[in-house]
N, C-alpha and C positions, 0 to 999 in steps of 0.2 A: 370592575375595571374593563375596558374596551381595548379590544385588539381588533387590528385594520389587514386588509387579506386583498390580493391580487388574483381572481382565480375562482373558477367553480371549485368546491372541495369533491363533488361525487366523479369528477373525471379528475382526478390526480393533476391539476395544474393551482394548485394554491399556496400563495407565497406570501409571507407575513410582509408587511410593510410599517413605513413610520408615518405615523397623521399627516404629514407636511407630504408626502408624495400622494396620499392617499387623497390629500381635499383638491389634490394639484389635478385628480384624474376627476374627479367628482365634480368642483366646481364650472356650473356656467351649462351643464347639462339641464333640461327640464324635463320634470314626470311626466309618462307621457300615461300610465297605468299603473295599476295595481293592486296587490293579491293577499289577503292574511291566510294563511297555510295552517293556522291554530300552531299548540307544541310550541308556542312562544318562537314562530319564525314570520315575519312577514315579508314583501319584495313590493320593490318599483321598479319598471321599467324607465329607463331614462332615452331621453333623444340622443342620436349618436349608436344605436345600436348596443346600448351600456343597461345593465343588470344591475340594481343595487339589494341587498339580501341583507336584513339584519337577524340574528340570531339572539336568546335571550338560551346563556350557557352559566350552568352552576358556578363556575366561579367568574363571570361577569357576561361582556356581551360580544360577539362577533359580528362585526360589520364589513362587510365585501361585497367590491365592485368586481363585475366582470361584464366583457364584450358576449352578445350573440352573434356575430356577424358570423356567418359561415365562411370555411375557405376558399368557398370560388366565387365571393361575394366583394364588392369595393365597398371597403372603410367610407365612414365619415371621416371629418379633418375637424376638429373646435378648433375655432381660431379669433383670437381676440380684438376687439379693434383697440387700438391704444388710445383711453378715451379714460379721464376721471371724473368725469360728469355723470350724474346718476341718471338723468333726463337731457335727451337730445331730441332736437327739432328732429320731425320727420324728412325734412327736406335734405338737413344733413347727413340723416342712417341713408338715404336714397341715393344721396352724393356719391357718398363711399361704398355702396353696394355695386354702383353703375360703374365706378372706378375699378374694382375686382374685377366685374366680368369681362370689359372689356379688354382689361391685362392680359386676363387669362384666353380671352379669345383672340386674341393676336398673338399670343405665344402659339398658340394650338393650330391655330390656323397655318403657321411657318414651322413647325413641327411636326405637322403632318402632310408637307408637298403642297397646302396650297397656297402659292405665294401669290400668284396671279388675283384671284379674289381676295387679297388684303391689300395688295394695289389698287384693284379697282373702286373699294371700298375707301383707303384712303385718299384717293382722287375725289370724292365725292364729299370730301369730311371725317369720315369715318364713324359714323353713326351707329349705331346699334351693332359692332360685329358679332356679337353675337348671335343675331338673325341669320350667320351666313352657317354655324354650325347646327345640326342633327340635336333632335329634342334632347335623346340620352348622352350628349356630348356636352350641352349647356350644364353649367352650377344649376344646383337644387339648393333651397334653403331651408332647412327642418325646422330651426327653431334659434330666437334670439332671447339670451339672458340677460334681464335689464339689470342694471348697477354694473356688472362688470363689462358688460356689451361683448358677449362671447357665439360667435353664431358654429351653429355646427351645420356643415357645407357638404353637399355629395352632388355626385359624378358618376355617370352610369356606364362611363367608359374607359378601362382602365390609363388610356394615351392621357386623357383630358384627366385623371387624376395627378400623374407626374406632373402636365402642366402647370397644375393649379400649384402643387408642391412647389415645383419651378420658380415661380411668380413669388412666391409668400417667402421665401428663402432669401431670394434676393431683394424685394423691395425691403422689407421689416429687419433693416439692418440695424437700427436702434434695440429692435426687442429680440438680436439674435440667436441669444444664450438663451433667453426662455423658451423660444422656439425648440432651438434643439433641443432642450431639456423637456419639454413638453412632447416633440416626437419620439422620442427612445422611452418618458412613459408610457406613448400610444403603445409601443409595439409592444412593449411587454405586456399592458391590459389585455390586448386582442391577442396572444398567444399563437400566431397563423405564421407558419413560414414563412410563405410568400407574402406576406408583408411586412414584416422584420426586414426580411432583405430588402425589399421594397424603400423600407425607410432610409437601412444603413445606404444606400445605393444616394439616395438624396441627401444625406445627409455629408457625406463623402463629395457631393460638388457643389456644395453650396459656396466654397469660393470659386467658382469658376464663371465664368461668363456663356451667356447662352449664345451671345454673336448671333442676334437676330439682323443686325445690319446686312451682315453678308449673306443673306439669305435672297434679298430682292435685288430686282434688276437693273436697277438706276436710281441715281441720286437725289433727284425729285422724292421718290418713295422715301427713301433713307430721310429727308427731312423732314416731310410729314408725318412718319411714324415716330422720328424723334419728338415731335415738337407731342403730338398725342399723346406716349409715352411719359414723358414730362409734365404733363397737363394732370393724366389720370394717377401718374405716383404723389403728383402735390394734391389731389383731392380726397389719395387714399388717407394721405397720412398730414392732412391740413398743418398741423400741429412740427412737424420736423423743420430741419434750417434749409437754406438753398442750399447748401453742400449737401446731405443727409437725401437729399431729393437728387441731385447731379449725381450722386454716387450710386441709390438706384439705378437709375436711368444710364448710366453707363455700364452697369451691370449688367441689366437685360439687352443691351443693343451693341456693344462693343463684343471683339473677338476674342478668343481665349489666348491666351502665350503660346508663342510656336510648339514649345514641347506638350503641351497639354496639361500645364501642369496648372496649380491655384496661382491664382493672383493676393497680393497683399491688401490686406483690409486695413 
């Protein structure tokens, strides 16, 4: 019989789990090595910072995942593209990849004071903003899982991690229960304070609006960042309706309710 585990067991953080949470943390991760220990224990390292340890125990087998990330280290993110195609044109993974960064570097960009160069930037078209951000500020890609189309995504700056959380919360409003179900098993694999909090923190304004409009200084801006905006959530997410796409996009560029409080979804 197999039982499924949350947790290194030699540092007291191991917590039995049920198969369905347990493929939900595993799947879409790729081996990136691995090690036979003899004593009937072998391991994979997985992308994503993830540990897979199978054990061969007298009365059946123990199998657990756990995070190595250390605590002063940024998480990866898996993050699915919503895609039931086993094979996709490279030109379409390229679409939706360029689509993400660009999101996330114009949230990042107006989140961290510089509005001016994403004005100047969208004067120009708005091209590549991500050129305008620090190497360790740019998305990293580790690794893409074909069939489910699951990329695991890092950020070497913790601001440009919220971002990225920012962005994927609110445009993936179709997939938003899995999301959140998928974040809160993040937090408990990786077992790190400061990133539980981390989570719950995002997870707690995901109805909110980030009111990037009112960040820039004239109405020119505010149009051509909506129209880019709109452009890049229809190519994240080709497949949603035009409301499904308006509703992103009003998300990240509209301001929040006077009290502060959630908006209704």
């Amino acid at each position: 019989m197999a039982k499924f585990f949350i947790g290194a067991e030699e540092v007291g953080e191991s917590k039995e789990v049920s198969f369905e949470e347990f493929i939900q943390l595993a799947m879409g991760r790729s081996i990136t090595s691995g090690a036979d220990w003899g004593g009937g224990r072998v391991e994979f390292g997985l992308s994503g910072d993830g540990m897979l340890r199978v054990s061969w125990k007298p009365n059946g087998i123990d199998v657990r995942i756990f995070s190595t990330t250390n605590r002063s280290e940024i998480p990866s993110l898996l993050l699915a593209l919503p895609e039931e195609r086993r094979r996709l044109p490279f030109r379409e993974v390229e679409k939706r990849l360029a689509a993400l960064r660009t999101l996330h570097a114009a949230v990042y960009l107006l989140e961290t004071g510089r509005t001016e160069i994403l004005e100047k930037a969208l004067a120009t078209g708005g091209e590549d903003l991500d050129s305008y951000l620090g190497v360790g500020e740019q998305l990293f890609l580790e690794s893409i899982a074909p069939g489910s189309w699951i990329l695991t995504v890092w950020t070497g700056f913790r601001n440009s991690y919220r971002s990225l959380l920012s962005v994927v919360a609110i445009v993936y409003t179709r997939g938003r229960d899995a999301f959140l179900t998928k974040l809160e098993a993040e937090s408990r694999l990786k077992q790190l304070d400061v990133e539980e909090r981390e989570f719950r923190l995002t997870t707690q304004k995901i109805n909110y609006c980030l009111g990037m409009a009112k960040k820039l200084h004239n109405p020119e801006s505010e149009q051509r960042l909506r129209a880019l905006v709109q452009d890049q959530v229809r190519a994240l997410l080709p497949d949603s309706s035009q409301e499904e796409v308006a509703r992103a996009t009003r998300g990240l560029l509209e301001l929040p309710p006077p009290d502060g409080g959630a908006t209704e979804n």
